[in-house]
C-alpha positions in Angstrom: -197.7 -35.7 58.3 -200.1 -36.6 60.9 -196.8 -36.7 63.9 -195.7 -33.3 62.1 -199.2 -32.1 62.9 -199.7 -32.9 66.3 -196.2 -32.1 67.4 -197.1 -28.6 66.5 -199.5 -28.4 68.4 -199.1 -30.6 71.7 -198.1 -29.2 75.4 -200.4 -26.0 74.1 -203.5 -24.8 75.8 -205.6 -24.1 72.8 -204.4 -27.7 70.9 -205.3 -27.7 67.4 -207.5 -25.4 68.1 -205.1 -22.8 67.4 -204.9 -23.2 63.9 -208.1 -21.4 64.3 -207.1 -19.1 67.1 -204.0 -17.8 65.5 -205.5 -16.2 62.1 -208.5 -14.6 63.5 -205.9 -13.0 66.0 -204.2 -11.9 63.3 -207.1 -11.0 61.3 -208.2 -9.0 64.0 -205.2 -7.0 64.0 -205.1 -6.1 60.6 -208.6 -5.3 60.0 -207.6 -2.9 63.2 -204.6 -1.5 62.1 -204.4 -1.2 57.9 -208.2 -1.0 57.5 -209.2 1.6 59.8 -206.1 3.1 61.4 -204.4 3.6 58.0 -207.4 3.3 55.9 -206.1 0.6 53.5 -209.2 0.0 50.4 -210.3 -3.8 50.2 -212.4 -3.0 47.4 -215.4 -4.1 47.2 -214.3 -7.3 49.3 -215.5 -7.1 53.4 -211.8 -6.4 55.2 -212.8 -9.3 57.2 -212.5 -12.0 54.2 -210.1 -10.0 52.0 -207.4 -10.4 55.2 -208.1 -13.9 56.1 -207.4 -15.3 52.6 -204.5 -13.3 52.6 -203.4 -14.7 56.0 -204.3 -18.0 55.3 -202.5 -18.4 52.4 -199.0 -16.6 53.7 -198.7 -19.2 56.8 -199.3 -21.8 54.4 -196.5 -20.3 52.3 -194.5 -18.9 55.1 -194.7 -22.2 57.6 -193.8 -24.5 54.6 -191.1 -22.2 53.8 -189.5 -21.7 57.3 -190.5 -25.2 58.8 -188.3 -27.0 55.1 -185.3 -24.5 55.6 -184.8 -26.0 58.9 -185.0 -29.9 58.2 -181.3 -30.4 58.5 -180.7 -28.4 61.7 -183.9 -29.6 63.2 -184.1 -33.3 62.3 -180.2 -34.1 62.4 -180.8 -36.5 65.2 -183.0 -38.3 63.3 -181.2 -38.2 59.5 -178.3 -39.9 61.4 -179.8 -42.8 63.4 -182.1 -43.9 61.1 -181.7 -43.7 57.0 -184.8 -42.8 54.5 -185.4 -40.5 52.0 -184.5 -37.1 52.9 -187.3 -36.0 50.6 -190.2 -37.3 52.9 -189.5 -34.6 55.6 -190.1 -31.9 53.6 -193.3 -32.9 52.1 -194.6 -34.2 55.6 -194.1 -30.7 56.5 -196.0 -28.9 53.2 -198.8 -31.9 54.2 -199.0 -30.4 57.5 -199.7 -27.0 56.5 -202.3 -27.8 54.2 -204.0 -29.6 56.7 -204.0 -25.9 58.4 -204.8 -24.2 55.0 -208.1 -26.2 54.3 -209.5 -25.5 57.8 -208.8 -21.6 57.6 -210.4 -22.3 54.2 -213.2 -23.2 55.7 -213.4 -21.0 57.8 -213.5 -18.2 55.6 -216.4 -19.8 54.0 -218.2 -19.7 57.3 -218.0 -16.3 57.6 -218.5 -15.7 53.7 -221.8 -17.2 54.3 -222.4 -15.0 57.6 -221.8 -12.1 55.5 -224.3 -13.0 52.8 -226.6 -14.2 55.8 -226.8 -11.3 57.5 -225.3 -8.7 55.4 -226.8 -9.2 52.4 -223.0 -9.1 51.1 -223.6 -11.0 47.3 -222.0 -14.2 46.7 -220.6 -14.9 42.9 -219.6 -18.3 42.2 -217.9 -19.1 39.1 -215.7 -21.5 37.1 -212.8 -19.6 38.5 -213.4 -21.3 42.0 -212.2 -24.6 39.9 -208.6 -22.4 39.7 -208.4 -22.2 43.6 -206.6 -25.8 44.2 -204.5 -25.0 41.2 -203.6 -21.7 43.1 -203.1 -23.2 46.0 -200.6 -25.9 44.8 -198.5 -23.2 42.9 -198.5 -21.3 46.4 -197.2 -24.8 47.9 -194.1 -25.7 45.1 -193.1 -22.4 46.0 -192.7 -22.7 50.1 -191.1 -26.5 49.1 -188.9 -25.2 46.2 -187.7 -22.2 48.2 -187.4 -24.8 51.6 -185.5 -26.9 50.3 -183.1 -24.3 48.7 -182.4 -22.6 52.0 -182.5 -26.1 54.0 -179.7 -26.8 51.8 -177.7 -23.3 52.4 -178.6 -23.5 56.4 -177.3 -26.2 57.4 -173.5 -25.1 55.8 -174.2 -21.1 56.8 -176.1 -21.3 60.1 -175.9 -17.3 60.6 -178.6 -17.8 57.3 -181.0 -18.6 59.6 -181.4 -15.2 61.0 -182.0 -14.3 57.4 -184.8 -16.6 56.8 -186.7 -15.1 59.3 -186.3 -11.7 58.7 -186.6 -12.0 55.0 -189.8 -14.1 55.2 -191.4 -10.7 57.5 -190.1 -8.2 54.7 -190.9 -10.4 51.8 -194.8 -10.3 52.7 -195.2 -6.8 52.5 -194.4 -7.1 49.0 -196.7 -9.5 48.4 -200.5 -8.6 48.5 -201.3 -10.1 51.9 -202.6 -6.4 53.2 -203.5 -5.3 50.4 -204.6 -5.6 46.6 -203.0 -4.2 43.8 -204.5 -1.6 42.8 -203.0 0.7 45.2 -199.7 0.1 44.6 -197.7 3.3 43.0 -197.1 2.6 39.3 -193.3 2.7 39.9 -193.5 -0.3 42.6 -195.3 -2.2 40.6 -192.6 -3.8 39.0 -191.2 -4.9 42.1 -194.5 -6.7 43.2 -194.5 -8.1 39.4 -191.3 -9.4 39.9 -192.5 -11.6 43.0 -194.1 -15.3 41.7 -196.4 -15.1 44.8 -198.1 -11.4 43.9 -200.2 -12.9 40.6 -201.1 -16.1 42.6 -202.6 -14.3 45.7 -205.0 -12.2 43.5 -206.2 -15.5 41.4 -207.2 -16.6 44.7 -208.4 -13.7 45.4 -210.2 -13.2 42.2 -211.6 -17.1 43.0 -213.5 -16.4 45.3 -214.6 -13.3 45.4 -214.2 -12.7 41.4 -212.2 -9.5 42.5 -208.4 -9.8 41.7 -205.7 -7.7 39.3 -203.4 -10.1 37.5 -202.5 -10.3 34.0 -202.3 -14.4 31.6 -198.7 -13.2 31.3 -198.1 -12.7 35.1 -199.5 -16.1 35.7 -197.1 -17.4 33.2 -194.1 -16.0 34.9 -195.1 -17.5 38.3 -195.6 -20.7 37.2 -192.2 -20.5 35.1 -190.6 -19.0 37.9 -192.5 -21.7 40.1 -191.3 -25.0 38.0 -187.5 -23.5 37.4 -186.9 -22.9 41.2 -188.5 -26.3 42.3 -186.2 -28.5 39.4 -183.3 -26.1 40.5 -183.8 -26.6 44.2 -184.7 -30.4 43.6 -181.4 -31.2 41.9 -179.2 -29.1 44.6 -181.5 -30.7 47.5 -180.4 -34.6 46.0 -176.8 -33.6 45.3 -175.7 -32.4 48.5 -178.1 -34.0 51.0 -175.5 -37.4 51.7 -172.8 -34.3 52.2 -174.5 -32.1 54.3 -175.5 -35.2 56.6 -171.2 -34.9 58.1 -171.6 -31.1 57.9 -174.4 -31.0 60.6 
């Protein structure tokens, strides 16, 4: 966890410091462009901290996600000199991103505090707030579930590659990264339903800032959806790992 980290981060000018660096770019540039170019409603939720908890959470999701369908095509050197379980790469990798999460985390509850310093912007703390980790972890099974699927279909279909990365893009703009879900049309809400992630984004949401449109049934289906995809992608990861090993 701790190599995975650094190596990320090492030959850079910024260091670690752009764990930082990276989502407040980013924040910038959506505050920019969907808040006031197109005018996209955070509610009653600064557009400040309604994008960075959005963009925290989708590089946890999307690094994890990208980083584990990659293990055999970026650690092959290392699968074949030296023999360990497979499974500790791609939970090294999820570790690394949380490490990433918690300080964007924390972050956001720097400026949560500036904005109820000097905007007088109210701060409710509830019991929900106990739900975040619980949020969080669902988030994470997803990114290793889905990893480890596509790590699995990679290394056999390398042209799949150029799928991960454009799916990943597309796949975020139906989630609610940029925006909640109450402005979604009533006939593409289904499609948003239908994504595990959508219903976990606004607990976290709903967390923090007690703001957040999800249903107990919609929680029920990401966490089913969750559990079937990580046993599914679990059994096919320990099946064919030994066989992928003389295909890459």
């Amino acid at each position: 966890m701790r190599k995975d980290f650094l190596l990320n981060h090492q030959q850079t000018l910024l260091g670690p410091l752009w764990i930082l660096f990276q989502p407040v770019l980013t924040l910038f540039t959506y505050v920019l462009v969907f808040n006031k170019l197109v005018g996209i409603s955070t509610g009653s939720i600064p557009p400040v901290l309604f994008y960075l908890i959005g963009i925290a959470l989708w590089t946890f999701f999307s690094e994890s996600f990208i980083a584990i369908s990659f293990t055999f095509t970026h650690y092959e050197s290392i699968f074949q000199k030296v023999y360990f379980p497979r499974l500790i790469v791609p939970l090294s990798l999820v570790s690394a991103n949380i490490i990433r999460l918690f300080l964007q985390l924390f972050l956001l509850f720097i400026l949560i505090l500036v904005y109820w310093f000097i905007y007088n912007t109210p701060i409710v703390i509830s019991w929900w707030l106990l739900l975040l980790p619980f949020a969080i972890a669902i988030i994470g099974i997803n990114g290793l579930s889905a990893g480890l699927l596509f790590a699995v279909l990679t290394a056999q279909y390398r042209d799949l590659i150029n799928i991960v990365n454009v799916g990943i893009r597309l796949m975020m703009f139906i989630t609610p990264v940029i925006y909640p879900v109450t402005i979604v049309p009533a006939k593409l809400r289904l499609l948003m339903e239908l994504n595990p992630l959508s219903s976990l984004f606004e607990l976290s949401r709903f967390c923090i800032f007690n703001e957040g449109t999800f249903t107990t049934a919609q929680l029920l289906y990401s966490i089913s959806i969750t559990l079937l995809l990580f046993v599914g992608s679990m059994m096919l990861f320990h099946k064919r790992v030994d066989k992928l090993m003389d295909v890459v």
